[in-house]
Each structure stands twice: as C-alpha cells, then as structure tokens.
DSSP file (Angstrom, degrees, kcal/mol; ACC not computed):
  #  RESIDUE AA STRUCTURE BP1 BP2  ACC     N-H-->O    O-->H-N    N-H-->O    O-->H-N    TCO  KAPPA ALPHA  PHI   PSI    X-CA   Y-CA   Z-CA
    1    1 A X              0   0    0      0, 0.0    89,-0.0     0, 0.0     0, 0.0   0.000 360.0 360.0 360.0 137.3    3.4    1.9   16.9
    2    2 A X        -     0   0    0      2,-0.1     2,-0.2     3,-0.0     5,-0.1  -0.124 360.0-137.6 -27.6 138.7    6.3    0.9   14.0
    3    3 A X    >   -     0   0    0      1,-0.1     3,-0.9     3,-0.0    -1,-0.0  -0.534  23.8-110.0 -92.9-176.1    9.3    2.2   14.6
    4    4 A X  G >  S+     0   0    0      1,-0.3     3,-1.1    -2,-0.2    -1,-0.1   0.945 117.0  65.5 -72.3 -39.2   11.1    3.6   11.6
    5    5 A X  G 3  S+     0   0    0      1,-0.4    -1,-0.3    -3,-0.1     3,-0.1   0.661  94.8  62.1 -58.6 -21.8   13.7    0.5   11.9
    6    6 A X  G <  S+     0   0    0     -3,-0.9    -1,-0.4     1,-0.3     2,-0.2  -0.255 108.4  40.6-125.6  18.7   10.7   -1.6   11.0
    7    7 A X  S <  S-     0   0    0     -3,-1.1    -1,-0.3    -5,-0.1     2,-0.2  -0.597  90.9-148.9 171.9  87.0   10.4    0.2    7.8
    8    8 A X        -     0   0    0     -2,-0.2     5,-0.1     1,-0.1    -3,-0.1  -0.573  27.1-103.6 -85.7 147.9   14.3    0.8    6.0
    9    9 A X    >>  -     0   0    0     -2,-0.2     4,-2.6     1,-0.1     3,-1.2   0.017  35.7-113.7 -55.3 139.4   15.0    3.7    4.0
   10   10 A X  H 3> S+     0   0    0      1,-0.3     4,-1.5     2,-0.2    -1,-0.1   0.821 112.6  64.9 -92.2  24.2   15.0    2.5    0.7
   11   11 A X  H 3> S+     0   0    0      2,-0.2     4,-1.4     3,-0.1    -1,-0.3   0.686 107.9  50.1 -79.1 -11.4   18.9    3.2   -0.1
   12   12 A X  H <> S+     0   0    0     -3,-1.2     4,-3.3     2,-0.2     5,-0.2   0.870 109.8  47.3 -79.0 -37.3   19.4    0.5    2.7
   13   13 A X  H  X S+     0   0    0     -4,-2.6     4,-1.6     2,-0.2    -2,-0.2   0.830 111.6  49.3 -77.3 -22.4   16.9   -1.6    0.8
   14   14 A X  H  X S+     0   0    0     -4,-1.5     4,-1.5     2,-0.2     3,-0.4   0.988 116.6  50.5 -55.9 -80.6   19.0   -0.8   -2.8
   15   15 A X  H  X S+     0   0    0     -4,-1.4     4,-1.9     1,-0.3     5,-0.2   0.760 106.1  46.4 -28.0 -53.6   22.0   -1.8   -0.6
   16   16 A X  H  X S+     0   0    0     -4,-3.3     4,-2.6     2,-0.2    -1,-0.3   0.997 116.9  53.3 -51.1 -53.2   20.8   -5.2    0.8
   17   17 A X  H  X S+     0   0    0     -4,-1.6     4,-2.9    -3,-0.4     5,-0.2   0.911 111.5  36.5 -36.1 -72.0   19.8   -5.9   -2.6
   18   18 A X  H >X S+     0   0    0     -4,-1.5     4,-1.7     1,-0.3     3,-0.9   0.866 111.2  60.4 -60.9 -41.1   22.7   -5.3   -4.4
   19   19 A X  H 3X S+     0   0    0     -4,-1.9     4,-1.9     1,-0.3    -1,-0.3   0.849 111.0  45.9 -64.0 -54.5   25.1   -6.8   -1.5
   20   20 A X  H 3X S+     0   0    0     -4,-2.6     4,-0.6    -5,-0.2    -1,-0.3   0.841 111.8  51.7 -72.5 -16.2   23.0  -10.2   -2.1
   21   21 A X  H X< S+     0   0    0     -4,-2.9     3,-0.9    -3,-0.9    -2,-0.3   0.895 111.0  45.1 -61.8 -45.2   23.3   -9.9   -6.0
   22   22 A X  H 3< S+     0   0    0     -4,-1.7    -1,-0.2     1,-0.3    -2,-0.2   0.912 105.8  60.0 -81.1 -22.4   27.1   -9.4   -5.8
   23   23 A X  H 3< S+     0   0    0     -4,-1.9    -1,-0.3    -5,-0.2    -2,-0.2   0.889  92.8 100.2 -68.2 -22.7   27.2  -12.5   -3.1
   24   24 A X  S << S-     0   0    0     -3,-0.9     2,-0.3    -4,-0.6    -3,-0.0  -0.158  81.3-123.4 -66.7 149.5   25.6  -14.6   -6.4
   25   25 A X        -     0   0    0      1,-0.0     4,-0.3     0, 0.0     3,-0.2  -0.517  37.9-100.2 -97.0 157.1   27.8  -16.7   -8.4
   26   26 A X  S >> S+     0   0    0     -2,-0.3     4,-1.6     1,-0.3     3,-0.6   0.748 125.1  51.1 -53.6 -53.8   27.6  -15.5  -12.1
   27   27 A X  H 3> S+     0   0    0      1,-0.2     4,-1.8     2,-0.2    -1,-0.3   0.839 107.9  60.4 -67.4 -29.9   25.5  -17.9  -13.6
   28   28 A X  H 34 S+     0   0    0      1,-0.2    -2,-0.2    -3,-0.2    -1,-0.2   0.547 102.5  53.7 -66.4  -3.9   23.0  -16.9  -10.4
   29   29 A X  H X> S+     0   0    0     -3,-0.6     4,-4.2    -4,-0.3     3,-2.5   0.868 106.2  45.3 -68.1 -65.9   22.7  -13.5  -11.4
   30   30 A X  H >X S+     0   0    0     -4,-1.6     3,-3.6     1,-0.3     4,-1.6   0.909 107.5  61.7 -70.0 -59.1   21.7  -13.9  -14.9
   31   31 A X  H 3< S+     0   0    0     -4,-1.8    -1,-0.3     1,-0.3    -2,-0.1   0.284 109.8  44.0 -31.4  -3.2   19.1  -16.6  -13.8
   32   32 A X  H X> S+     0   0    0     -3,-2.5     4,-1.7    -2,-1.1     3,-1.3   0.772 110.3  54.0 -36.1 -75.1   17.6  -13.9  -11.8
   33   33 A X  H XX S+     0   0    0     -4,-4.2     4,-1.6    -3,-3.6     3,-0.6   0.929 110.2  44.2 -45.5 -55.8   17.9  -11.5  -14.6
   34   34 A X  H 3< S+     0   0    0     -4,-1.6     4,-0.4     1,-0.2    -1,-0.3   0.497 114.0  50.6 -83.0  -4.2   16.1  -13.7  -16.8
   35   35 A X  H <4 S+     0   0    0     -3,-1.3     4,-0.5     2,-0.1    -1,-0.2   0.411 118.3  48.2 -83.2 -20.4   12.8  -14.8  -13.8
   36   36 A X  H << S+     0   0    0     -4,-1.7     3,-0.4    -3,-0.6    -2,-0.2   0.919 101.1  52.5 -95.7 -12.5   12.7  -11.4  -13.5
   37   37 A X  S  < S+     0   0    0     -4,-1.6    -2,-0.1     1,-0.2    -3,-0.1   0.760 108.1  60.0 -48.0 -40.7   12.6  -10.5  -17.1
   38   38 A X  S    S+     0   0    0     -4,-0.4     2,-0.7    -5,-0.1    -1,-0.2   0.594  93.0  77.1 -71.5 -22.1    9.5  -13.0  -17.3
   39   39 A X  S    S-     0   0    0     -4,-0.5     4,-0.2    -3,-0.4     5,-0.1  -0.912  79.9-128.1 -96.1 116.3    7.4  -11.3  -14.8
   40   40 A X        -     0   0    0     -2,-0.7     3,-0.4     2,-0.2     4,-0.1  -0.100  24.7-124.3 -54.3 160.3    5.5   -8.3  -15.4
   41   41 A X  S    S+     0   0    0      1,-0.3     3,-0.4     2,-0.2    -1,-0.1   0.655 112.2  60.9 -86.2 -18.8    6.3   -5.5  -12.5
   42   42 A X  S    S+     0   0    0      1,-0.2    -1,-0.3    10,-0.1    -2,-0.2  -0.279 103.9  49.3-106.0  52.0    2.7   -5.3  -11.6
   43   43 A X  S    S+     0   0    0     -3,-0.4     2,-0.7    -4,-0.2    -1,-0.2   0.353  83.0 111.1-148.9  10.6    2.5   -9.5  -10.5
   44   44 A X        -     0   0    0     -3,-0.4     2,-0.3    -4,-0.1    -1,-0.1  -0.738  69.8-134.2 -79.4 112.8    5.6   -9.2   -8.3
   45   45 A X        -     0   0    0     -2,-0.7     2,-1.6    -3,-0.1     5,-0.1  -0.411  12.9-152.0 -67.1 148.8    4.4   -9.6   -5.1
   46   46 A X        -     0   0    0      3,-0.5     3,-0.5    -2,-0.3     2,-0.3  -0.690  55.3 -58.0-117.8  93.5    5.4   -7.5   -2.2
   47   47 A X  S    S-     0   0    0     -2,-1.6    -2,-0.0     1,-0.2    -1,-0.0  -0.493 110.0 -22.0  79.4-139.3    5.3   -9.2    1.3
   48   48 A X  S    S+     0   0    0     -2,-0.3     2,-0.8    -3,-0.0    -1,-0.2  -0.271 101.5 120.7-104.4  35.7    1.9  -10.7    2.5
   49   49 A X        +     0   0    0     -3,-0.5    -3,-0.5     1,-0.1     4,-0.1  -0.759  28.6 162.2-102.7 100.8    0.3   -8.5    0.2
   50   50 A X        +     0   0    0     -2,-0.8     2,-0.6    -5,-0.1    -1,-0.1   0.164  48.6  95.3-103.1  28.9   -1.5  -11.3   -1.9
   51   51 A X  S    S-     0   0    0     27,-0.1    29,-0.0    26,-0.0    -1,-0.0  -0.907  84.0-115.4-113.1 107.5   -4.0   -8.6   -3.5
   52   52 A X        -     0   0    0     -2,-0.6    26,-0.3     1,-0.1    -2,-0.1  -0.470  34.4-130.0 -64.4 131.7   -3.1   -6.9   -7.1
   53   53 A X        -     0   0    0     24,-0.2     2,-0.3    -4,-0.1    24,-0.2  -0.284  24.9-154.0-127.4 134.7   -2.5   -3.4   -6.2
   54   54 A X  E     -A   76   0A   0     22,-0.6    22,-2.0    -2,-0.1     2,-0.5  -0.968  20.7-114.0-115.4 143.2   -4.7   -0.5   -8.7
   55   55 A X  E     -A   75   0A   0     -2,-0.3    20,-0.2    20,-0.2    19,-0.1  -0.726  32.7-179.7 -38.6 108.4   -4.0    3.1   -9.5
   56   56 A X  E     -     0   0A   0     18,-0.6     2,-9.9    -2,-0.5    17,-0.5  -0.427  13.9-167.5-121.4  75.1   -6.6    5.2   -8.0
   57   57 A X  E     +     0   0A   0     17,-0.2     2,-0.4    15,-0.1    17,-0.1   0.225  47.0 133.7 -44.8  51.2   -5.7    8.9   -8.9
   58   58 A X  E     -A   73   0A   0     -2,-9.9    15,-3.8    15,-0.6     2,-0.4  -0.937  60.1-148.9-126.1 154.2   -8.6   10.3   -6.0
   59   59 A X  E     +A   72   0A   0     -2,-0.4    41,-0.2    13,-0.2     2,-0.2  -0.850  37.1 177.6 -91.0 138.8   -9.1   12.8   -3.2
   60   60 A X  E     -A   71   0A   0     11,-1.6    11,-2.1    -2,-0.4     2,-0.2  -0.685  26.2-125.6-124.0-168.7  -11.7   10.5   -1.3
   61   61 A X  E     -AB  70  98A   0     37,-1.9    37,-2.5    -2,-0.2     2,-0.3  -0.827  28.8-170.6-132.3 166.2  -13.2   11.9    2.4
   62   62 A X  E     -A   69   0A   0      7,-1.1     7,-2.7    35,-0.3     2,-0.4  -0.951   9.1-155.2-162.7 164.7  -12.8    9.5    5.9
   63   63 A X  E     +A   68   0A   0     -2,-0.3    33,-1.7     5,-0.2     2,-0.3  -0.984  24.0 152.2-163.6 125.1  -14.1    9.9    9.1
   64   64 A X  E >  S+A   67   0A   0      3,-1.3     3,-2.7    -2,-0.4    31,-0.1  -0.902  76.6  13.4-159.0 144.8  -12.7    8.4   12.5
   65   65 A X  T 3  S-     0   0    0      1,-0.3     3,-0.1    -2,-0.3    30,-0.0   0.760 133.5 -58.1  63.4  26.9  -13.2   10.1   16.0
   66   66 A X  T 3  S+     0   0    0      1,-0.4    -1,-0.3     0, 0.0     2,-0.3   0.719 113.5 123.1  65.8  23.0  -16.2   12.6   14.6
   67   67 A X  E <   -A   64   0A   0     -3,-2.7    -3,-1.3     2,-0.0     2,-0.4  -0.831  49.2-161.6 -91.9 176.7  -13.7   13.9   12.2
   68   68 A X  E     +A   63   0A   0     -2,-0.3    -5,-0.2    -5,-0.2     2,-0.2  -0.988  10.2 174.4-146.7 145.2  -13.5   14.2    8.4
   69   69 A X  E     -A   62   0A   0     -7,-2.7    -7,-1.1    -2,-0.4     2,-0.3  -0.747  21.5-143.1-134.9-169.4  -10.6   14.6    6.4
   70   70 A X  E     +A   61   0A   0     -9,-0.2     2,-0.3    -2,-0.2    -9,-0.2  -0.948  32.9 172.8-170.1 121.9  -10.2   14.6    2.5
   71   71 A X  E     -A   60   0A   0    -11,-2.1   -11,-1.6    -2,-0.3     2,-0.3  -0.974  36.1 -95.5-150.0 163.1   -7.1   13.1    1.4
   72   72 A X  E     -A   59   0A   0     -2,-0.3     2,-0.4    12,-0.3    12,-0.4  -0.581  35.8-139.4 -73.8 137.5   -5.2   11.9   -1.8
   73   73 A X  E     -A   58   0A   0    -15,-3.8   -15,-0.6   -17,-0.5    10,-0.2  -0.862  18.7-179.2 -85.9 139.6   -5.5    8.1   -2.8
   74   74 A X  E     -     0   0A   0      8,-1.7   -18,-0.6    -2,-0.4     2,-0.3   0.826  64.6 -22.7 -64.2 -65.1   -2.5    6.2   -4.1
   75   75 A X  E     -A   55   0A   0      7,-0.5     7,-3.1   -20,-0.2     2,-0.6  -0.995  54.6-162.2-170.8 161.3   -3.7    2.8   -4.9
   76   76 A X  E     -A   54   0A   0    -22,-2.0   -22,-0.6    -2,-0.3     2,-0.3  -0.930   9.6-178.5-135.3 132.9   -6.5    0.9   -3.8
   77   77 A X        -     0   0    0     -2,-0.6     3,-0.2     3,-0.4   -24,-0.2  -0.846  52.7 -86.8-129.4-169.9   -7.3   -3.3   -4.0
   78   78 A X  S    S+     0   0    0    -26,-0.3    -1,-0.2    -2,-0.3    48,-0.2   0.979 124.2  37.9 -57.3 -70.5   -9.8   -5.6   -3.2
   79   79 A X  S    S-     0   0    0     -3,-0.1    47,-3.4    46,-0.1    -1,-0.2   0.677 119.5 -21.8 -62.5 -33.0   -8.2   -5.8    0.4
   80   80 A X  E     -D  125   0B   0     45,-0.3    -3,-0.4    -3,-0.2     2,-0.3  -0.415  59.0-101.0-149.0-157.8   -7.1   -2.7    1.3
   81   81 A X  E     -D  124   0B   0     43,-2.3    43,-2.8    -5,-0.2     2,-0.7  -0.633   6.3-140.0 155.2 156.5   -5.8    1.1    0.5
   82   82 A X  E     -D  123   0B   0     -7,-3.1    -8,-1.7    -2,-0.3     2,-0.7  -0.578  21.3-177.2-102.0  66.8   -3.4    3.4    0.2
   83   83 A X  E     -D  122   0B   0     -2,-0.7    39,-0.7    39,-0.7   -10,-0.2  -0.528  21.6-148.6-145.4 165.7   -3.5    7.2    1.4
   84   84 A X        +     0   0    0     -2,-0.7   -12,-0.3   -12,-0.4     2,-0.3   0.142  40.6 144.2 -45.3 142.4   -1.3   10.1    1.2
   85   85 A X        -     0   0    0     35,-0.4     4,-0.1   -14,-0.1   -14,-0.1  -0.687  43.8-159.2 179.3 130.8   -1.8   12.4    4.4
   86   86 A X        +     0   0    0     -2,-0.3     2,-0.1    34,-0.1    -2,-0.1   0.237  68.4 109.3-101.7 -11.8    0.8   14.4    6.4
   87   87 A X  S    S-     0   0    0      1,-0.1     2,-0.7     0, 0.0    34,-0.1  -0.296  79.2-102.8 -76.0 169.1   -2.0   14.1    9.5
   88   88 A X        +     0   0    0     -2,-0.1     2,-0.3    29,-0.0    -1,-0.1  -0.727  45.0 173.2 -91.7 119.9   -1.1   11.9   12.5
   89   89 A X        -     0   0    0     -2,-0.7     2,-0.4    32,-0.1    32,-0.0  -0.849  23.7-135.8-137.6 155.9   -2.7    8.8   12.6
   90   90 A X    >   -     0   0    0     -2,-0.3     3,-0.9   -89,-0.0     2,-0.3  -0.982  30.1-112.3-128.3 139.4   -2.2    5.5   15.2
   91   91 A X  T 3  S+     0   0    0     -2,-0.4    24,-0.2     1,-0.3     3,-0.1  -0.562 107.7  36.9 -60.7 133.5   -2.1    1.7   13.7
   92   92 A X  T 3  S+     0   0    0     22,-1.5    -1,-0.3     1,-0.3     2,-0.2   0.699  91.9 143.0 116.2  48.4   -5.4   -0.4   15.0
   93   93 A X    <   -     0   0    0     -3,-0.9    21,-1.9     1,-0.0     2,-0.5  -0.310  44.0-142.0 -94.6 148.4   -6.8    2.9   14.4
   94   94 A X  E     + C   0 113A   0     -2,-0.2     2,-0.2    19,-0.2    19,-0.2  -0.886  29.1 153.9 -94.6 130.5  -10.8    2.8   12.7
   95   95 A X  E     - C   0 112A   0     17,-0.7    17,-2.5    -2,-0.5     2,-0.4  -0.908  35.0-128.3-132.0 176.4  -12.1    5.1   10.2
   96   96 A X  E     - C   0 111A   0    -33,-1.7    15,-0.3    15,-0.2   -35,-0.1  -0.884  22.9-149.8-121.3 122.6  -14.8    4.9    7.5
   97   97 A X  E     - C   0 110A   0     13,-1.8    13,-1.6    -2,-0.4     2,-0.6  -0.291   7.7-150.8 -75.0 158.8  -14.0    5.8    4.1
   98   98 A X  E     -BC  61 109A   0    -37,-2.5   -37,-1.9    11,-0.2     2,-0.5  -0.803  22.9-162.3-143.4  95.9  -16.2    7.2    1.6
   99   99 A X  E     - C   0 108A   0      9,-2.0     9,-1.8    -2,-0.6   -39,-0.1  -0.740  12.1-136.4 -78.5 122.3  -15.1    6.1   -1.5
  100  100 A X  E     - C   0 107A   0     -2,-0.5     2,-0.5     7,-0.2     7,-0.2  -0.096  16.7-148.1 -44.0 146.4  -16.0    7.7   -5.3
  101  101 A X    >   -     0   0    0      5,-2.5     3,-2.6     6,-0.1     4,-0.3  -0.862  41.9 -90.2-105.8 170.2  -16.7    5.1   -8.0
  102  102 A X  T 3  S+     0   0    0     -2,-0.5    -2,-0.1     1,-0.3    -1,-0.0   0.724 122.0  63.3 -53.3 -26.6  -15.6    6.4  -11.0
  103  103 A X  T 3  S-     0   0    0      1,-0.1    -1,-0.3     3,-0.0    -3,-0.0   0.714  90.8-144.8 -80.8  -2.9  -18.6    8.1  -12.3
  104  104 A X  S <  S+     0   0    0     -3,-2.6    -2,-0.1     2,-0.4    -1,-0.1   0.788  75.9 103.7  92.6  19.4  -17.9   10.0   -9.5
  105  105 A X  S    S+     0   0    0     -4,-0.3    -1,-0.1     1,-0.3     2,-0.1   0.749  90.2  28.3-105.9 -84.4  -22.0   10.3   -9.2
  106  106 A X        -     0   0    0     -6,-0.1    -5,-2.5     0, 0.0    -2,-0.4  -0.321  66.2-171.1 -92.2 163.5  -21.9    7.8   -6.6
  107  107 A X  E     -C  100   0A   0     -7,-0.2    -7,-0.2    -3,-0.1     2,-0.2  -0.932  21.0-126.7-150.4-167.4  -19.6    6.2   -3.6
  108  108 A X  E     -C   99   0A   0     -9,-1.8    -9,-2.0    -2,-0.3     2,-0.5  -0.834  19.3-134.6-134.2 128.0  -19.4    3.2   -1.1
  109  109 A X  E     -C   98   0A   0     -2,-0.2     2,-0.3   -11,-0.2   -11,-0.2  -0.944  31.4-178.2-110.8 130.3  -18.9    3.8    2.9
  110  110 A X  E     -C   97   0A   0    -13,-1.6   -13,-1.8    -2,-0.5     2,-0.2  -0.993  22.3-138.3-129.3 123.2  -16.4    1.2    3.7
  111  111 A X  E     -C   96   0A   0     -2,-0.3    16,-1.0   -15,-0.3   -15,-0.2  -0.627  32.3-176.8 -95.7 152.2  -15.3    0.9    7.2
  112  112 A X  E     -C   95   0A   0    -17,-2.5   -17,-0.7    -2,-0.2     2,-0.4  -0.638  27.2-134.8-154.0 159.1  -11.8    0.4    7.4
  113  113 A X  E     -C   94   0A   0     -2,-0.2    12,-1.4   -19,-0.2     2,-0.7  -0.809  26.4-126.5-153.5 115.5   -8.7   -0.3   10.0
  114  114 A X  E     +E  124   0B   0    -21,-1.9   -22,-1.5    -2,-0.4    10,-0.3  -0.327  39.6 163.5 -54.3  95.8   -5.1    1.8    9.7
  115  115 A X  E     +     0   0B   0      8,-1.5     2,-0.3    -2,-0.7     9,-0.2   0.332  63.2  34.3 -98.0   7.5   -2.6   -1.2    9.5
  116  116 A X  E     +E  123   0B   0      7,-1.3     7,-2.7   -26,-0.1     2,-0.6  -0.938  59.4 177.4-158.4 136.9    0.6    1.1    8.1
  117  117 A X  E     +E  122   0B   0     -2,-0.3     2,-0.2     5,-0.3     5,-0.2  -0.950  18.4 147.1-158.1 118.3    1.2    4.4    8.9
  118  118 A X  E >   -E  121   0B   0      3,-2.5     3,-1.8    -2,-0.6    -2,-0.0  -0.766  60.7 -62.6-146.2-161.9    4.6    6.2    7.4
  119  119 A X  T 3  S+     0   0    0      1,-0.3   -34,-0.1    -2,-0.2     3,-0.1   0.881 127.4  34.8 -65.7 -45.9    6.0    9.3    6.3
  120  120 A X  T 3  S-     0   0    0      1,-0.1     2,-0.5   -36,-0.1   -35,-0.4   0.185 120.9 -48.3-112.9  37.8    3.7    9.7    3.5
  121  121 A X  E <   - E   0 118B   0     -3,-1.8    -3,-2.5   -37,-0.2     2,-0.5  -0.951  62.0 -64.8 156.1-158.9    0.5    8.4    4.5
  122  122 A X  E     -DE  83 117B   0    -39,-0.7     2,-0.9    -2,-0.5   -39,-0.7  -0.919  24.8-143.8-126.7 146.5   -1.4    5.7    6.0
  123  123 A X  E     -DE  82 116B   0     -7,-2.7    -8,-1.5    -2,-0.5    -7,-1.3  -0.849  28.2-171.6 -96.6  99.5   -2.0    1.9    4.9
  124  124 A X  E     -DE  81 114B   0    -43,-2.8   -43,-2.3    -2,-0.9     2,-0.3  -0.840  17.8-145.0-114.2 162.6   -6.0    0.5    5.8
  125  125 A X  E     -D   80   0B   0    -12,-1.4   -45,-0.3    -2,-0.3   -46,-0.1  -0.930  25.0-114.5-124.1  94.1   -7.2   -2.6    5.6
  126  126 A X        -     0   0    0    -47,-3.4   -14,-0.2    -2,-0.3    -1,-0.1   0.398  20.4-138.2 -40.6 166.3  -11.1   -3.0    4.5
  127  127 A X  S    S+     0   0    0    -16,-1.0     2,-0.3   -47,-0.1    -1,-0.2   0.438  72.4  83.8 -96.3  -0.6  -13.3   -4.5    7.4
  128  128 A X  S    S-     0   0    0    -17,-0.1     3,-0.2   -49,-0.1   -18,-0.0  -0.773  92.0-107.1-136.2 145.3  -15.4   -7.0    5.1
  129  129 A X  S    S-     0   0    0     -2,-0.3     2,-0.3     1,-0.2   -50,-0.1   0.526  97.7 -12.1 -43.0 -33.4  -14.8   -9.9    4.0
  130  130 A X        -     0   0    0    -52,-0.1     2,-0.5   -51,-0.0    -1,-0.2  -0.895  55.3-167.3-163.4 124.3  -14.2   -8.8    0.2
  131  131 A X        -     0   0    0     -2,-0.3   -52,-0.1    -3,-0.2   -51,-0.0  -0.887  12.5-155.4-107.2 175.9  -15.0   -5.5   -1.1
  132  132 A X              0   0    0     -2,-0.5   -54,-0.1     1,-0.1    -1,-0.0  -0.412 360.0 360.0-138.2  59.0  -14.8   -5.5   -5.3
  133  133 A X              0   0    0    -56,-0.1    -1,-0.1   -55,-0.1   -55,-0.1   0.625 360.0 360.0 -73.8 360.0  -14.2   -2.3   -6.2
C-alpha cells in the first residue's frame, strides 16, 4: 500500500509551488500567469489522468468480498471514479459498482479495481475498455 509520503499534504504542495514561483525570474512569472489565465480549470490536467473528470453528486452501492456498501460519489469519468468512504480498503483491490444513471430508474454494474486509496476515500479504475457514462 501508499504510504502517506507518496501523497503530500497539500500545504507542502502550496509550498513547493510557491518556492518554484519565487525561484522564476519576473518576466517567468507573468508568462505563467497569463498560460494559466488561458486555460480553463476544468482542462488542466492532473498527473496521468488523461480523462476529463465530471461532478457526480451520488450515493451509488459496491460490492467486493460478498459485501455491499453505499457510499458518496465525488466525480466520475470515462476511466475511472471517485468515492468518499471512511471504510478500509487495499489498492489492487476488486469491487463491482452499481452505478445510477441519472433518471435514477436505472444503473450499470461495472466491475472496477481500487487504484487510490486516502483519507477520504478510495480512487477505482473501470475494468473495460471504455465505459461512457
């Protein structure tokens, strides 16, 4: 499993930040400012996450090891999802999710593999080639 070090708090990540800003010569600052001005906050990519990231304001239900839980979602993308859970969980771990679609009439069982697991939740990673929710 991650250790926490493998994940920094994010006043260490404010800090790195700012610490490489101040190393910037003046004019490399504003040229920053102004590439970052030009990009909307939801196209910024974040790591090896090449997937646009959605709001999905749901309690879905998931199932690993002949248990079920019922947990808040964060945010969901083609590739993956995001969700809030205070239960104990191990990376490589399987579950299958049983996601709502919005009319909430129906959902999709999507089998699924825990790739991030932190203080407030867990990180999966679909099992198929593409889902398109």
């Amino acid at each position: 499993m991650e250790s926490n070090q493998d994940f920094p708090d994010k006043n260490d990540v404010t800090i790195q930040l700012i610490k490489q800003i101040l190393g910037m010569a003046d004019g490399e600052r504003r040229d920053l400012l102004e590439q970052l001005g030009k990009i909307p906050v939801k196209e910024l990519s974040l790591g090896d996450r090449n997937d646009f990231r959605r709001k999905y304001d749901q309690t879905i239900t998931f199932s690993t090891q002949n248990r079920q839980y019922s947990a808040y979602c964060k945010d969901i993308s083609n590739s993956g999802i995001f969700i809030q859970t205070s239960e104990i969980f191990q990376l490589g771990q399987l579950v299958t999710l049983d996601i709502p679609f919005s009319d909430g009439k129906e959902s999709i069982k999507v089998p699924a593999e825990i790739v991030r697991v932190n203080p407030d939740g867990i990180g999966l990673k679909f099992m198929i080639k593409e889902a398109q929710l």
